[in-house]
C-alpha positions in Angstrom: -6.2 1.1 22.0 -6.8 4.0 19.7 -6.1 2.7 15.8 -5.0 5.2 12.9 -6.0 5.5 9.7 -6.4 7.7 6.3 -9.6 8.8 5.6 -9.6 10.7 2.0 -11.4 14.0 1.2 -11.6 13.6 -2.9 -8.3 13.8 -3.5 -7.9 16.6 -1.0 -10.4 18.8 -3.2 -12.7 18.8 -0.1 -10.4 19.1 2.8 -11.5 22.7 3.6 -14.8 21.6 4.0 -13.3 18.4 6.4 -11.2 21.1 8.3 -12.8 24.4 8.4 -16.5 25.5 9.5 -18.6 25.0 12.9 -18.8 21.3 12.7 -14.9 19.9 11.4 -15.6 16.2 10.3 -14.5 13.5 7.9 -17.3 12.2 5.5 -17.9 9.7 2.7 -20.1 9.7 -0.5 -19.8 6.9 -2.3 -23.0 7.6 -4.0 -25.0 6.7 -1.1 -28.0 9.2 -0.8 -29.7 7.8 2.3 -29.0 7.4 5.7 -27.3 3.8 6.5 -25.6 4.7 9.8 -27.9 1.5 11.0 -26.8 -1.2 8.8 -24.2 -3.5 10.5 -24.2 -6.3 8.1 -21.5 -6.0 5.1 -23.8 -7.8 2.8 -26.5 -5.2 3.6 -24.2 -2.3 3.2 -23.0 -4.0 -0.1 -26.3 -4.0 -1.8 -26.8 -0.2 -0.4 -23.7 0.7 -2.6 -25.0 -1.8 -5.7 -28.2 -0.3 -5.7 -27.1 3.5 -5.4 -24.9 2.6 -7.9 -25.8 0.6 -10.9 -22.6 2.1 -12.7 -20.1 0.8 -10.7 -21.2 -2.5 -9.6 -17.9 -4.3 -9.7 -17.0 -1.8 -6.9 -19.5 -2.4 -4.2 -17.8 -5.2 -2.3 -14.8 -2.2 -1.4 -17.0 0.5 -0.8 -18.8 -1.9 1.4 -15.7 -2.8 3.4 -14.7 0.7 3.7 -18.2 1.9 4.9 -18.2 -0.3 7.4 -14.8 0.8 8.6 -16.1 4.6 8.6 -19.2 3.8 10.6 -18.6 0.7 13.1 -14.7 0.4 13.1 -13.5 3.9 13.5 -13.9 4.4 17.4 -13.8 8.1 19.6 -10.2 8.1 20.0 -8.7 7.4 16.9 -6.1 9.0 14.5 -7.4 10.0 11.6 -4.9 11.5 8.5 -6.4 13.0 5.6 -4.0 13.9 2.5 -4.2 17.4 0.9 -3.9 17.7 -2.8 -0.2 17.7 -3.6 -0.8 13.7 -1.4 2.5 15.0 0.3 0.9 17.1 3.2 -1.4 15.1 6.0 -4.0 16.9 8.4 -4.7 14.9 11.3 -6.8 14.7 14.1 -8.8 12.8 16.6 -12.2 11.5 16.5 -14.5 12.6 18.7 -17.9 11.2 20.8 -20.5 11.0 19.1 -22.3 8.5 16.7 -22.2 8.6 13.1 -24.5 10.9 11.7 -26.6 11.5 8.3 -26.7 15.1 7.0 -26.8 16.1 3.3 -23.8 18.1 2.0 -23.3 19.2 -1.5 -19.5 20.5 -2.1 -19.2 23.4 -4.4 -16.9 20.7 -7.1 -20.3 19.0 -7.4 -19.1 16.0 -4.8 -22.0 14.8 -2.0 -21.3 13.7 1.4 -23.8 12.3 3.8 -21.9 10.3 6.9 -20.3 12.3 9.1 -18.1 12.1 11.7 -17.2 14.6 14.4 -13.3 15.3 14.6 -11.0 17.7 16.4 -8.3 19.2 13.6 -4.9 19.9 14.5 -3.7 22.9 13.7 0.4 21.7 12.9 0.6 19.5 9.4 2.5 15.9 9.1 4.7 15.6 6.2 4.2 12.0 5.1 7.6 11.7 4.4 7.7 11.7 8.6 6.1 8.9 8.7 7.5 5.4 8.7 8.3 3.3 5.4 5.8 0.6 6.6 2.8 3.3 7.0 4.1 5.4 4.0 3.3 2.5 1.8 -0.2 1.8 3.3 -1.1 5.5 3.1 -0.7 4.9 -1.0 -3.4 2.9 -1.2 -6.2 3.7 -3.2 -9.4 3.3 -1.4 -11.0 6.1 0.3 -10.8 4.6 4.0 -7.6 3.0 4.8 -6.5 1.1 8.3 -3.0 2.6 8.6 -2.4 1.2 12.2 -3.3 -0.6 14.8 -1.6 1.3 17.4 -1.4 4.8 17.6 1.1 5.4 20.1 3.4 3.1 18.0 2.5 5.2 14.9 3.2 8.4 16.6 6.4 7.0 18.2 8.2 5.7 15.0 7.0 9.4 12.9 10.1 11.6 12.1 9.1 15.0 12.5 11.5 17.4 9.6 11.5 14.9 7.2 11.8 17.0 4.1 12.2 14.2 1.1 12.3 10.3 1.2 14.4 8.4 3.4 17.8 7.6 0.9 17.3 4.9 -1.0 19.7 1.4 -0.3 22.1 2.1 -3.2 23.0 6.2 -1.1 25.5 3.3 1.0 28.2 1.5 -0.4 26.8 -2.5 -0.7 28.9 -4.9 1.0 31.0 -7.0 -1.7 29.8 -10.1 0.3 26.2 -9.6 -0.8 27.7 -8.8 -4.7 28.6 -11.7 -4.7 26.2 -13.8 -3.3 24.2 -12.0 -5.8 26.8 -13.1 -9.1 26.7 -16.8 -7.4 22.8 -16.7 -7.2 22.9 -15.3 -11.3 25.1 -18.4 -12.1 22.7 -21.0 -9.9 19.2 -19.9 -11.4 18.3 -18.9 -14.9 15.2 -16.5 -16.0 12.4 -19.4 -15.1 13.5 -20.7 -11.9 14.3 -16.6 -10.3 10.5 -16.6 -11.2 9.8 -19.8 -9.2 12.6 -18.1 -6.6 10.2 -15.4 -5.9 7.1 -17.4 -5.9 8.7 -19.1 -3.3 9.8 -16.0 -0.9 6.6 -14.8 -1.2 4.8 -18.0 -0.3 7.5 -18.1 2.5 6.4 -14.2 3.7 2.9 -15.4 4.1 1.7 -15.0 0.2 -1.0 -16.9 -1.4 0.6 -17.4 -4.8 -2.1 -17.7 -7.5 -0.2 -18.1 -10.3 3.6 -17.7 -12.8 3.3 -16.6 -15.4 5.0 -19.2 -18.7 7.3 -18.5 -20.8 6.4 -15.8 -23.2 5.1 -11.7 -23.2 3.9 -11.1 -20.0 2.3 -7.8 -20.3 4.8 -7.0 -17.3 3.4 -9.9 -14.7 5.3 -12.9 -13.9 3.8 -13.5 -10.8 0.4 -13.3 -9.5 -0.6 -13.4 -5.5 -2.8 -12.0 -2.7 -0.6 -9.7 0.3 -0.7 -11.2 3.8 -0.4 -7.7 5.3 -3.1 -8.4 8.6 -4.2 -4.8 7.9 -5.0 -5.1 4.5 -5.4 -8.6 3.4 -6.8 -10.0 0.1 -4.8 -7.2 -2.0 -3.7 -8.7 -5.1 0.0 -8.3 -6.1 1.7 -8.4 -9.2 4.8 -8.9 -9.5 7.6 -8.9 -11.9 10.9 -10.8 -11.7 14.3 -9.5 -13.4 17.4 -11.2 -13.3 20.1 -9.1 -14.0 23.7 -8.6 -13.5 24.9 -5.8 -11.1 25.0 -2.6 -12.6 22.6 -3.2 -15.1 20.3 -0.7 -13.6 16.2 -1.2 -13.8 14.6 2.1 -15.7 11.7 3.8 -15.7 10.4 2.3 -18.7 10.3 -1.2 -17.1 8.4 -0.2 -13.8 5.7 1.7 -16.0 5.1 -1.6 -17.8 4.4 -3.4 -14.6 2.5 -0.5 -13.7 0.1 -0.8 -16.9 -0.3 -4.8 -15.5 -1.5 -4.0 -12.3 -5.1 -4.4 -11.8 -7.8 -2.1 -9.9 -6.8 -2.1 -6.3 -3.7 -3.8 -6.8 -0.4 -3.5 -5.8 2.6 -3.8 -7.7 6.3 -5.5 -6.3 9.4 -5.1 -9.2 12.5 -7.9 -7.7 15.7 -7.9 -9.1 19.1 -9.1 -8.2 20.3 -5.6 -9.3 19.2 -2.1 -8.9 17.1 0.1 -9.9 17.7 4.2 -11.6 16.6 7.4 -10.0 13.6 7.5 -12.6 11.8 4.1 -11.9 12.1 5.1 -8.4 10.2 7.7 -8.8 7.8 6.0 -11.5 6.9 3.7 -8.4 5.9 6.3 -6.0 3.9 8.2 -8.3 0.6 10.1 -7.2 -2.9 8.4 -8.5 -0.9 5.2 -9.6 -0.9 2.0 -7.5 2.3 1.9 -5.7 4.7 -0.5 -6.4 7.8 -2.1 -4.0 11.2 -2.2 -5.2 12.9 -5.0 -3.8 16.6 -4.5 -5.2 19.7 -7.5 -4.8 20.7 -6.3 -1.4 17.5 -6.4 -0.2 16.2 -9.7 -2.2 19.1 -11.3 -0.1 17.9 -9.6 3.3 14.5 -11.1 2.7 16.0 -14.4 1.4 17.4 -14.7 5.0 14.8 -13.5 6.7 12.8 -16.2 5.5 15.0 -18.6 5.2 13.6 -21.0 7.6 10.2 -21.3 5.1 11.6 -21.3 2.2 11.4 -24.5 -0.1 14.1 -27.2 0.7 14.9 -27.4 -3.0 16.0 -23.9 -3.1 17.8 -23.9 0.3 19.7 -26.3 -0.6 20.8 -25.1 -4.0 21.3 -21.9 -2.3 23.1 -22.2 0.8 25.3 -19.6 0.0 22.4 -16.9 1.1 22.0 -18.7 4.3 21.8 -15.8 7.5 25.0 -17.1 8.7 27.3 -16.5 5.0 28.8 -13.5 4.9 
């Protein structure tokens, strides 16, 4: 079954030279200047990227994972979408027969490429606004060669095409005074330390390996740290921070930047509140060249309360029976 995913061209700066020319390809540097279309082995690979680069040592465990991806996961067949510089715009294509191949290309910005693979280029762009919420978020993700789906077919089916701006956010539709109020009950039930342990507890309940909560005290904009569960991306570290606030006493911009400044290389961040958040953290979230960062509102805190309700701790369920799926 043909799989999608993003294969980056330096930020876009070398997409012409993906896109354009006799022989249209996707390619990777990483500061490898040899050919390793042979290595198989991830701890082989790894000490390729250690060795080619003494700088940046900390990094070769990812480049090593994403390597392998380029030259022994991506199969003839698959999707691949590569962002253009605005991040807005995709070109896509399919990979073609062929093995991976070495050949030493120096871009005119001074970047080196020297694995290759031959793709057919579409000639029609993908807005990536078209493109589902779920795969919207994993396209923001920071490493060069990113698993976007397991299914193409699926991927193609659930894309939008005309998509001109992000879906409206929850708070465009009025919210149902039911969930206000589960959310003003939930307030009452649970100060500031136990929403922290609330959360720790949803996301152990989604699948999350919690690592740690924060105490009481600054933060630095964590109160929670844990590892994602996401099958196509595991092992990325989330940081997340809890606010409990009244309705109406919107999130800002301000806020979601602090997070931001918490989040660690190759991180992800997650903001939860039981109220909502302003146009400007919004867009502080989704920013280009920043690592995204989820925005679980109150409505949606209560979805996923419910959702999950079955895992979550019997302490909290029963203090909170009020968010059960069947209350209305």
């Amino acid at each position: 079954m043909p799989r999608v995913w993003v294969v980056r061209a330096d930020a876009g700066k070398s997409l012409d030279e993906f896109t354009e020319g006799p022989h249209p390809h996707i390619s990777f540097g990483f500061g490898i200047r040899e050919d390793i279309t042979h290595l198989r082995n991830l701890d082989q690979i790894e000490e390729k990227c250690r060795s080619h680069n003494p700088d940046r040592i900390h990094l070769a465990r990812r480049f090593a994972r994403e390597i392998h991806y380029f030259l022994h996961e991506i199969k003839p067949g698959d999707v691949v979408l590569t962002p253009t510089t605005d991040h807005k715009v995709l070109r896509h294509g399919t990979v073609q027969d062929g093995s991976p191949y070495y050949k030493e290309v120096h871009y005119e910005d001074g970047g080196f490429h020297g694995h290759h693979r031959p793709v057919v280029w579409q000639e029609d762009h993908l807005s990536r606004y078209d493109c589902s919420d779920e795969h919207q978020i994993r396209m923001r993700q920071r490493p060069t060669v990113v698993p976007i789906s397991d299914d193409a077919d699926s991927f193609w089916d659930r894309v939008v095409i005309g998509s001109a701006s992000p879906a409206p956010t929850p708070q465009s539709d009025p919210i149902d005074p039911a969930i206000l109020a589960a959310l003003a009950k939930l307030i009452d039930e649970v100060n500031w330390e136990q929403a922290q342990n609330l959360i720790a507890d949803l996301l152990s309940a989604m699948g999350c390996e919690v690592l740690s909560i924060s105490p009481p005290g600054p933060d630095g904009g964590v109160d929670i740290w844990a590892v994602s569960s996401d099958l196509l991306t595991p092992d990325v570290p989330l940081f997340v921070q809890v606010k409990r606030y009244k309705w109406g006493n919107n999130i800002n911009a301000k806020a979601v930047r602090e997070l931001r400044g918490g989040i660690k290389f190759g991180g992800r961040g997650v903001f939860v509140t039981t109220s909502s958040f302003a146009k400007g953290a919004r867009e502080v979230a989704t920013e280009p060249d920043y690592p995204y960062i989820a925005l679980i509102d109150g409505p949606k805190l209560v979805a996923l309360i419910r959702e999950h309700w079955d895992k979550m701790s019997p302490d909290f369920r029963e203090r909170l029976d009020f968010l059960t799926p069947d209350a209305t």
